[in-house]
C-alpha positions as CSV (number, residue, x, y, z in Angstrom):
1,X,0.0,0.0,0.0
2,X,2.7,2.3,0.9
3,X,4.3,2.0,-2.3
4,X,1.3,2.5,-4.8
5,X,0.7,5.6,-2.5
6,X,4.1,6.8,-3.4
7,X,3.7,6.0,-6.9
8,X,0.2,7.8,-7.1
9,X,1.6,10.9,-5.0
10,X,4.8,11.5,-7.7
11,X,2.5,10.8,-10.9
12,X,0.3,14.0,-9.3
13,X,3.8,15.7,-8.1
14,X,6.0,15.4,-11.5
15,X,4.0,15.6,-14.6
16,X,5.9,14.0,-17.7
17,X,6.8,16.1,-20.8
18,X,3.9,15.9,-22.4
19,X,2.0,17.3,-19.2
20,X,4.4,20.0,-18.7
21,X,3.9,21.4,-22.0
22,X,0.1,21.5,-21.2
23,X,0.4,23.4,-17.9
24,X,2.4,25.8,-19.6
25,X,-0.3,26.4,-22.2
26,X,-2.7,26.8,-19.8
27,X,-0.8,29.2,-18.0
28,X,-0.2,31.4,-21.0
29,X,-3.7,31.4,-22.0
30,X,-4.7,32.1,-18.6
31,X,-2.7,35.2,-18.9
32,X,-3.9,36.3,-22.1
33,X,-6.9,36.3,-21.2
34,X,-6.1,38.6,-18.0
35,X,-4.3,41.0,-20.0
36,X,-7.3,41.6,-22.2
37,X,-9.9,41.9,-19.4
38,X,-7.8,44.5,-18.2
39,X,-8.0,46.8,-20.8
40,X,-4.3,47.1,-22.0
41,X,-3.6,47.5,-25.7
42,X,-1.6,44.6,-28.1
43,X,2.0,45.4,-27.6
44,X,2.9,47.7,-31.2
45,X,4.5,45.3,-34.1
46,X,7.9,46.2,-34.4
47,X,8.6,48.7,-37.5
48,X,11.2,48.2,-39.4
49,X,13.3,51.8,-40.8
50,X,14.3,51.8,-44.3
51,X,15.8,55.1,-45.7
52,X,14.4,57.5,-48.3
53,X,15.7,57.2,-51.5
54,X,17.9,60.5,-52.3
55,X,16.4,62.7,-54.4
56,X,19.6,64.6,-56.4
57,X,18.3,68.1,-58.0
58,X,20.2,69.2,-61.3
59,X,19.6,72.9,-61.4
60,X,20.8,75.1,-58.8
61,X,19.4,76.2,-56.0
62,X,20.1,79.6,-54.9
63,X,18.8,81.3,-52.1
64,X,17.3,84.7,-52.8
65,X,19.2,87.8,-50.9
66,X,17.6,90.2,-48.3
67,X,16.8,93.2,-50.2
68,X,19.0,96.1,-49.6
69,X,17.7,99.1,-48.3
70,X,18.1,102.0,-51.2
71,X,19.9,105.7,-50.6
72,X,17.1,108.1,-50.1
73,X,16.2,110.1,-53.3
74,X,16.9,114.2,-52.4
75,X,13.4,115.1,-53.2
76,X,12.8,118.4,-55.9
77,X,14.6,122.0,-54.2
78,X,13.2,124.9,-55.0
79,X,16.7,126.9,-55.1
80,X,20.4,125.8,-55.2
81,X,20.7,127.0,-51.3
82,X,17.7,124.5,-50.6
83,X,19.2,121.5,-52.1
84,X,22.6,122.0,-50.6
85,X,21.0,122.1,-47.4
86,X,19.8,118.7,-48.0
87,X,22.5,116.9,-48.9
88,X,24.0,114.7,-46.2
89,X,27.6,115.9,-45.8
90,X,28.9,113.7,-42.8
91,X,29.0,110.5,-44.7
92,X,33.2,109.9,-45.3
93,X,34.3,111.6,-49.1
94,X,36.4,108.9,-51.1
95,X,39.5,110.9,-52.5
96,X,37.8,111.6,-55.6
97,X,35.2,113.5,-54.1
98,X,37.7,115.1,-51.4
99,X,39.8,116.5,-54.7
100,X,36.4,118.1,-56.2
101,X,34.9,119.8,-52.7
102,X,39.3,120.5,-51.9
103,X,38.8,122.3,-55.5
104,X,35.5,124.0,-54.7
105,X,37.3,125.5,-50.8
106,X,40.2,126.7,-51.9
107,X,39.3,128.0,-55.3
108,X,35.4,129.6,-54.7
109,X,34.9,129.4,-50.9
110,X,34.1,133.3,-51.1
111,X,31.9,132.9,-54.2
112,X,28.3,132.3,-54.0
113,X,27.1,128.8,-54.6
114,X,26.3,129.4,-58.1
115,X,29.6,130.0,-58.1
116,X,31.1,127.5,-56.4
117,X,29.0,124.9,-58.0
118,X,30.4,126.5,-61.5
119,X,33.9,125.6,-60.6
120,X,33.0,122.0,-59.5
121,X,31.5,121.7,-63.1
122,X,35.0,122.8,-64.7
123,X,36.6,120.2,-63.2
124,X,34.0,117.4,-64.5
125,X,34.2,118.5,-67.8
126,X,37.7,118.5,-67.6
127,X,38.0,114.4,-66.4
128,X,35.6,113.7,-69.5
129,X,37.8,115.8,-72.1
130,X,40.1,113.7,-73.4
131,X,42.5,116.8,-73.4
132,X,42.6,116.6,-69.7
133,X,43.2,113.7,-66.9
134,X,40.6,111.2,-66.6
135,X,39.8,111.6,-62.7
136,X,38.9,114.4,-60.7
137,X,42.3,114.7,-58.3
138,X,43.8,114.1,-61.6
139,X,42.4,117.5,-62.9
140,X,43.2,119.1,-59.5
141,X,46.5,118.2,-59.4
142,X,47.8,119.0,-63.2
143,X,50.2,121.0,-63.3
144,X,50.2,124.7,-63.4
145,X,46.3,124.5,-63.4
146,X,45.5,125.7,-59.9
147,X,47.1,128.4,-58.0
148,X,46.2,127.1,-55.0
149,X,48.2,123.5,-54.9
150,X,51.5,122.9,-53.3
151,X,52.9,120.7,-56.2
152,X,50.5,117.9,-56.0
153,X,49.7,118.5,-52.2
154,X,46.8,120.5,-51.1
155,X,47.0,122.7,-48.1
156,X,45.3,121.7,-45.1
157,X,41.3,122.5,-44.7
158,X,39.7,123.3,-42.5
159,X,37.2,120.6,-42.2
160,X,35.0,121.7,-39.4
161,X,34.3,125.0,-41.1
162,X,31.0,125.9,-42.7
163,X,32.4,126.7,-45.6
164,X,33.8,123.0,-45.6
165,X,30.3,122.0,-45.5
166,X,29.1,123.8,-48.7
167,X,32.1,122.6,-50.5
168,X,31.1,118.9,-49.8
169,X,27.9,119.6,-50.5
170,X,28.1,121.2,-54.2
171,X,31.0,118.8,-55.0
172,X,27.8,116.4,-54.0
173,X,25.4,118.4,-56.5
174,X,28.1,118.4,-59.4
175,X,28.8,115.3,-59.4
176,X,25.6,113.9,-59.6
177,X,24.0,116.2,-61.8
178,X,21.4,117.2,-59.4
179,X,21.4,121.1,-60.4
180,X,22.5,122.5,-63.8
181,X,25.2,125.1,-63.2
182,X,25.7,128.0,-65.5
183,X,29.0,127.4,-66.6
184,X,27.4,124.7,-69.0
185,X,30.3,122.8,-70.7
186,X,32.9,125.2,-69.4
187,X,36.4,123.9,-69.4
188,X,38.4,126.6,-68.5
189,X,37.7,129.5,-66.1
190,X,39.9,132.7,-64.8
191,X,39.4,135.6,-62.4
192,X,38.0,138.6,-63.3
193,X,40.5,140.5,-62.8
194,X,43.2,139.0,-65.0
195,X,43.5,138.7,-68.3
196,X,45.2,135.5,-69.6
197,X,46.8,135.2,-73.0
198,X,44.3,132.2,-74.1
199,X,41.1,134.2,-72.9
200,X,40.7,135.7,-76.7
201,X,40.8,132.3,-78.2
202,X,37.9,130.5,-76.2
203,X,34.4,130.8,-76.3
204,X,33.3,133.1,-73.4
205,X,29.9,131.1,-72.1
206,X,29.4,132.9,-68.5
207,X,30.7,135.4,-65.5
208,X,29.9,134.4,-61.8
209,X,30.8,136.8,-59.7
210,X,34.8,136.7,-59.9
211,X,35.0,134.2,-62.4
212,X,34.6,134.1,-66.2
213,X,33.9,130.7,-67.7
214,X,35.2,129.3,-71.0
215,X,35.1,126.3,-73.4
């Protein structure tokens, strides 16, 4: 008796293979089913990544600039005065422009702006006649031309001066063409009160104040 209890108790005890195999089904199907009653979602499939295809672009692609703010326009004057107030005269001159407003001080500082703006114009018609130097400090500094160059130095200006200021601001005017000066095509010019040999073989066009105005 002892031993067929034995035998009965380890048949119940140690299932064989076959037994195992059906516990364990039942187990996992016992927790399935818990895992749905309890509301949870299916675990997500797993995704496998696979990368784009390149896409190569033959043209070129160019990336448009910021627009660039434009230089205000100096808006109609009703006089010369007027217009040479508006014109900005701090910004720095290039040496171009300091030659043509150095040209305008020293040589017509005293005349009126008409004046001074007629003496400017000289020298622009002079860096576009082919008889003459093709830049403005080119004209300025020719020899024997103007009286008031040290060789091919300029004296020092005064550059805090008023009259400073007008001269940047014509030189401005002239070279932009934003007022038509009376001196025309003028390419030569002399005080009024000399008398140069070459006078009587030009074409007299105007007389600024001082100054008498030739081509």
């Amino acid at each position: 008796m002892i031993a067929l209890a034995a035998v009965a108790t380890a048949t119940i005890t140690f299932p064989g293979v076959d037994g195992a195999a059906v516990l364990a089904q039942s187990a996992q199907a016992q927790a399935d089913g818990q895992f749905a009653l309890s509301g949870a979602a299916d675990p997500a499939p797993a995704t496998e990544l696979v990368p784009e295809t390149p896409v190569f672009i033959s043209e070129e692609v160019v990336q448009p600039l910021p627009e660039v703010a434009q230089a205000p326009v100096l808006t109609e004057a009703g006089s010369l005065h007027e217009l040479v107030r508006m014109v900005d005269t701090a910004a720095p001159l290039n040496e171009e422009m300091h030659c043509l407003a150095g040209a305008v001080y020293f040589e017509a500082r005293g005349e009126p702006l008409a004046g001074q703006l007629a003496v400017a114009q000289v020298i622009i018609n002079r860096s576009e006649d082919n008889r003459f130097p093709e830049s403005y400090c080119g004209v300025v500094r020719q020899k024997g031309q103007f009286s008031f160059m040290r060789g091919t130095r300029m004296p020092q200006i005064r550059t805090g001066s008023p009259a400073w200021t007008r001269a940047v601001a014509i030189a401005a005017i002239a070279h932009q063409g934003l007022w038509e000066s009376e001196a025309g095509e003028a390419v030569f010019f002399h005080a009024k009160y000399v008398r140069p040999g070459w006078s009587h073989r030009k074409t007299r066009l105007a007389q600024i104040d001082t100054h008498i105005f030739y081509r």
